[in-house]
Backbone bond lengths (Angstrom), bond angles and torsions (degrees), N, CA, C in turn:
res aa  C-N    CA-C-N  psi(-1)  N-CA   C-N-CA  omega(-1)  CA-C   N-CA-C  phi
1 X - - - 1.453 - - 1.530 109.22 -
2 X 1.301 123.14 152.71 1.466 111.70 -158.44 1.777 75.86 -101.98
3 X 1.716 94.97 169.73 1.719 125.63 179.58 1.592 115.27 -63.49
4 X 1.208 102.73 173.98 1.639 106.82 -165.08 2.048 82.85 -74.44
5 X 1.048 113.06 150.66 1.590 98.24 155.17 1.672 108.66 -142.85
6 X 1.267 104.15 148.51 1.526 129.25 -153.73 1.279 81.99 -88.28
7 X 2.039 105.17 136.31 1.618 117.63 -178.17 1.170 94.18 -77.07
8 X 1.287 131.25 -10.08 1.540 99.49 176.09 1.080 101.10 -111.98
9 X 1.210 150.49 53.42 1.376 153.89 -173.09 1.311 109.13 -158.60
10 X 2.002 113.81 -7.93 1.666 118.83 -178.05 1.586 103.00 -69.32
11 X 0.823 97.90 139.07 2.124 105.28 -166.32 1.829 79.94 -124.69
12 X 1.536 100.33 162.58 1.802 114.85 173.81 1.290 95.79 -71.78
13 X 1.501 122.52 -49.19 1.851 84.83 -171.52 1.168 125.19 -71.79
14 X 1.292 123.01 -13.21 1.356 129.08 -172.74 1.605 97.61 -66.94
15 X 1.399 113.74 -8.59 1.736 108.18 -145.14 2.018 76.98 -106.82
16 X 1.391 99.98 -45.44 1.613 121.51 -169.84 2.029 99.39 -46.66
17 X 1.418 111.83 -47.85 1.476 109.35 -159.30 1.687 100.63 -89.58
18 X 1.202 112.63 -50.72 1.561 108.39 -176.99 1.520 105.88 -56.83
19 X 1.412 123.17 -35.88 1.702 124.67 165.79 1.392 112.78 -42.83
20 X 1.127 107.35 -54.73 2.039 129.23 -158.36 2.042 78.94 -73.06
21 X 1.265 130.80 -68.25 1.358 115.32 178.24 1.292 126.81 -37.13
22 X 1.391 121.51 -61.55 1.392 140.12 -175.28 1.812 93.23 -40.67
23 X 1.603 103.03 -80.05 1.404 107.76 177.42 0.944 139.44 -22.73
24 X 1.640 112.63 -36.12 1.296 127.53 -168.95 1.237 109.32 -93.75
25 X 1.536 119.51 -16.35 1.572 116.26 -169.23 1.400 100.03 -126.33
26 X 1.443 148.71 -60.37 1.432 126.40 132.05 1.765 141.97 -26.57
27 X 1.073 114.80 -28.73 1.854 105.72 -163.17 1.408 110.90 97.79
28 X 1.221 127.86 115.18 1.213 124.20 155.21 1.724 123.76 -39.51
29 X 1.313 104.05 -23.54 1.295 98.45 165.37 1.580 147.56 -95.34
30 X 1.800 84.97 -4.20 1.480 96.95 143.76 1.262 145.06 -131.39
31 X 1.496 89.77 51.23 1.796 106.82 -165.99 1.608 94.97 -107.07
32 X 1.066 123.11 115.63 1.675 130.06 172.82 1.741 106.74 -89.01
33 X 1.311 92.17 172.57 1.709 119.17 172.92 1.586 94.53 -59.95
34 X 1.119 83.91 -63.42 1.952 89.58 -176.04 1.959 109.96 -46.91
35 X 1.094 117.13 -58.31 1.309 114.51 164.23 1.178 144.14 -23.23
36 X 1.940 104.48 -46.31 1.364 122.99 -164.85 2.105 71.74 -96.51
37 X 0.817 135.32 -43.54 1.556 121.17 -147.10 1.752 84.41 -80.23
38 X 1.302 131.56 -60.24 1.578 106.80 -175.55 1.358 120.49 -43.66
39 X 1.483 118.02 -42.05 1.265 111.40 -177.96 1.504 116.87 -51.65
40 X 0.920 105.64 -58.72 1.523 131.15 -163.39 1.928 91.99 -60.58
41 X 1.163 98.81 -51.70 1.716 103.23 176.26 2.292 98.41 76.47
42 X 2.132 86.38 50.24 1.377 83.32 169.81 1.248 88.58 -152.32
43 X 1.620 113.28 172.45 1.784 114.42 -176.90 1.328 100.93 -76.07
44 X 1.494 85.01 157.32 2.070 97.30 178.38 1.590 110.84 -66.27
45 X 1.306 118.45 -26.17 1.853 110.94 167.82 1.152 119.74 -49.02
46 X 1.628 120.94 -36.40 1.158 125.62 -164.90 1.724 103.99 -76.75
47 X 1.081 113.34 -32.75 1.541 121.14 172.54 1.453 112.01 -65.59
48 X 1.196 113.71 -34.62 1.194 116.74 -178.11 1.404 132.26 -69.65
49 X 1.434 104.70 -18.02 1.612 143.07 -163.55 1.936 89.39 -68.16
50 X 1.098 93.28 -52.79 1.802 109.91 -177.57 1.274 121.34 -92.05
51 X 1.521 114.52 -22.88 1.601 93.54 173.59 1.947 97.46 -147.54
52 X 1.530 112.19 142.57 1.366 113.33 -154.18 2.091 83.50 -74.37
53 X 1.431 117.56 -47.59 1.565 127.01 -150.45 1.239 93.99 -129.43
54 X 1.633 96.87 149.19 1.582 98.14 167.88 1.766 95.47 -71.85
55 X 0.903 146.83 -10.56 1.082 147.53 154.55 2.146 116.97 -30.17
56 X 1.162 62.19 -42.50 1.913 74.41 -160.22 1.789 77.81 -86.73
57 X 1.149 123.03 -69.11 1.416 110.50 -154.62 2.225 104.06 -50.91
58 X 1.269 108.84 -52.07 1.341 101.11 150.32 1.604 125.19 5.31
59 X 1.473 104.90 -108.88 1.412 124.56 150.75 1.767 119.84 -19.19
60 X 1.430 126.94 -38.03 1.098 117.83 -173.14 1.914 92.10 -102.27
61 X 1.068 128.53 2.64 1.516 127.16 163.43 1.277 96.56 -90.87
62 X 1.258 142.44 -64.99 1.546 124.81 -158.15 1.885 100.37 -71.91
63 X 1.100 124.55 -27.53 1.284 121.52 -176.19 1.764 123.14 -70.94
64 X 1.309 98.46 -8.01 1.605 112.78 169.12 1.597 120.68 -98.09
């Protein structure tokens, strides 16, 4: 399970790898905002800061 991470310390890749997990072991299609923000153990704004859609964050997982 990944570490607590500090909202002000949430960086995109941090946002990029716990995504690429979720995806891989749920489905992108049932991985929510809410999902990526428990993991991460930060609010969903802060995710949002970096990516408009899980759409877009998507796209920035297969593009790495």
């Amino acid at each position: 399970m990944e570490s607590r991470v500090q909202s002000n310390r949430l960086d995109r890749n941090s946002i990029l790898i716990a995504a690429r997990r979720l995806f891989q072991r749920q489905g992108f299609e049932s991985t929510t905002w809410k999902d990526l923000s428990d993991t991460l153990q930060a609010p969903e704004y802060e995710l949002l800061r970096h990516f408009e859609s899980l759409d877009d964050l998507l796209e920035a997982v297969w593009s790495e």
